[in-house]
N, C-alpha and C positions, 0 to 999 in steps of 0.2 A: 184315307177311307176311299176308295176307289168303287166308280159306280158300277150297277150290274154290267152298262154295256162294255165296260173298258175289262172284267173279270169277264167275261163273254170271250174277248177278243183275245187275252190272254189264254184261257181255257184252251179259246181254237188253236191258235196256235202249238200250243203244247201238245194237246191231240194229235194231232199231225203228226207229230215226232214220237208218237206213241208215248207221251206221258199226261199220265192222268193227274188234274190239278191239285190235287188228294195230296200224291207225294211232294209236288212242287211245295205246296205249302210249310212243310217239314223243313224249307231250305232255307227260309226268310227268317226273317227276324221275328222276334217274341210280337212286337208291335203291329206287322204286316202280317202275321198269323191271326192274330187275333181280327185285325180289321177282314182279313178273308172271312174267316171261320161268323164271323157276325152279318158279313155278306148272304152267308149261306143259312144262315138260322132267319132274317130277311125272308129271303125265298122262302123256305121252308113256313113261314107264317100268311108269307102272300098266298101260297097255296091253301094252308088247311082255310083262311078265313075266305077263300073266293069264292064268290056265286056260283057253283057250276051250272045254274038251271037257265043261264042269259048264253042268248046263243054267239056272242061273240066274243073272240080269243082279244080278251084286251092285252095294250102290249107289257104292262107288269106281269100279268099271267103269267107270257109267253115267255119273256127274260125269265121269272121264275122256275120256270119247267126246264127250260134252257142250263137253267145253271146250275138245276138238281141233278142234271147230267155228271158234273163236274165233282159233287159229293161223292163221298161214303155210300156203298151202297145199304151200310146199314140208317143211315139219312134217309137217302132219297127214294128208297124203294115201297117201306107203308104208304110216303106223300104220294109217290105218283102210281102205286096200285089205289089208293082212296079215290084220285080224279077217273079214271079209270071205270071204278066202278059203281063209283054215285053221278059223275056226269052222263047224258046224257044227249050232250053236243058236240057233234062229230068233230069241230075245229079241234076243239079242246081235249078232246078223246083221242084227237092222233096226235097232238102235242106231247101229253103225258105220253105214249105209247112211245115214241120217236125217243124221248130220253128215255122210259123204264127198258127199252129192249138192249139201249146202249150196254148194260150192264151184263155181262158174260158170263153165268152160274147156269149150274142145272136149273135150280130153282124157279128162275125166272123164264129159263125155256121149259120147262111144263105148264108153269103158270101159263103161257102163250100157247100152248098146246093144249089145254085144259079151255080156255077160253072161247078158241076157234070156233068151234062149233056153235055158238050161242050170239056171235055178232055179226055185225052188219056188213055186206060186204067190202063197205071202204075200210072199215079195220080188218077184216079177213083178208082184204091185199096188204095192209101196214102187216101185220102178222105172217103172214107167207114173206113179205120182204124182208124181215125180222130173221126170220128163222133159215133164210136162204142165205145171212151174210159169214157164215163160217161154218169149218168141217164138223163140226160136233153139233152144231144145231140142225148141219143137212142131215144127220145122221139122226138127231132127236127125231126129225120131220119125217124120214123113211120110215123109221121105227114105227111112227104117231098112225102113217098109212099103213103099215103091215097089222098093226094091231085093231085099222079098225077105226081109230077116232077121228082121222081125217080123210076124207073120201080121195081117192085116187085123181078123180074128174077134177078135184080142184085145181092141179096143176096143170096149168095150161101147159101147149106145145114148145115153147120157148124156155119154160122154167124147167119144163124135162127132162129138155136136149139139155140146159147148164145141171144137171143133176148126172144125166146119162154121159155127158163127157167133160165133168168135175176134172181135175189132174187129179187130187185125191184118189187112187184102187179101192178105197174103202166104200167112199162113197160111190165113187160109179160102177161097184160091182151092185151093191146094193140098191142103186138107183134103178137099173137094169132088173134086176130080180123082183122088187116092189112095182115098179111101173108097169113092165112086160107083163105081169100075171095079173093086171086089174087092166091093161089096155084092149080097146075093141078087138075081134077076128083081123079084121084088116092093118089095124097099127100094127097089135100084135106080131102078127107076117112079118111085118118091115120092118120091125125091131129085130125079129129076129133074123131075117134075112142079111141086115146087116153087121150082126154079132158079131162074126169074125173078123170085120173091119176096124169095129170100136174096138 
């Protein structure tokens, strides 16, 4: 029976090497499956009964939110959209957010694109860092701005230029296209100015 921080620490590891502890589990024994999988149903209880309305991340929480990273995203994804959206404390609102964005689906990048508009801005930076960590979510995020749901201004100078010169073509044609045509008279210019360089 192995404690949250020691599943933690195997979790990271495994990550690291781009496996998710999900399949790891399938590897072990019926015995050490089950003590996982009870680890994670643990968490999964820590969370539905926490306080969300106390404004500090205790640290069961945090191991908890930590290692719903490491489920099923059919697990951990109603627990840590509920903290999400019944908490109201920013620690604990970028806890859940930190593990529900871990998880790669469309679904959960619209949900993050659906939400944006409506939070605070230190989840509107988790959310933009969320959404800027690979090509099909910069591309969800182009999209989100071409159509409108998220403001152009939002992306500051810095997260532009890593948009505008992604290695991705997709993305930095499209970065280029979306940015340029919401950017001021004067960026504008300089974007364009320097187009046949990029």
């Amino acid at each position: 029976h192995a404690s949250p921080k020691v599943l933690l620490g195997i979790a990271s590891g495994l990550s690291r090497k781009g496996i998710r502890l999900e399949k790891f589990v399938s590897t072990l024994s019926e015995k050490a499956q089950a003590g996982l999988r009870s680890e994670l149903q643990r968490a999964s209880r820590t969370v539905e009964s926490a306080d969300l309305s106390v404004s500090t991340l205790t640290r069961e929480l945090q191991d908890a939110l930590l290692l719903l990273r490491h489920a099923t995203v059919d697990v951990a994804s109603p627990k840590l959209r509920y903290v999400m959206e019944r908490s109201s404390q920013a620690p604990i609102r970028l806890a859940a957010l930190e593990s529900f964005s871990s998880f790669h689906n469309s679904e959960i990048t619209m949900w993050l694109i659906d939400r944006y508009p409506t939070e605070t801005p230190a989840i509107r930076r988790a959310i933009l860092s969320a959404l800027l960590a690979s090509k099909e979510r910069q591309l969800a995020l182009l999209g989100a701005i071409a159509e409108g749901k998220i403001a152009a201004t939002e992306i500051d100078p810095v997260r532009a230029k890593q948009l505008t010169e992604a290695k991705d073509e997709a993305v930095r044609e499209k970065a280029r296209q979306v940015l340029a045509a919401a950017a001021p008279a004067s960026r504008k210019e300089v974007l364009e100015a320097y187009q046949p360089a990029l």
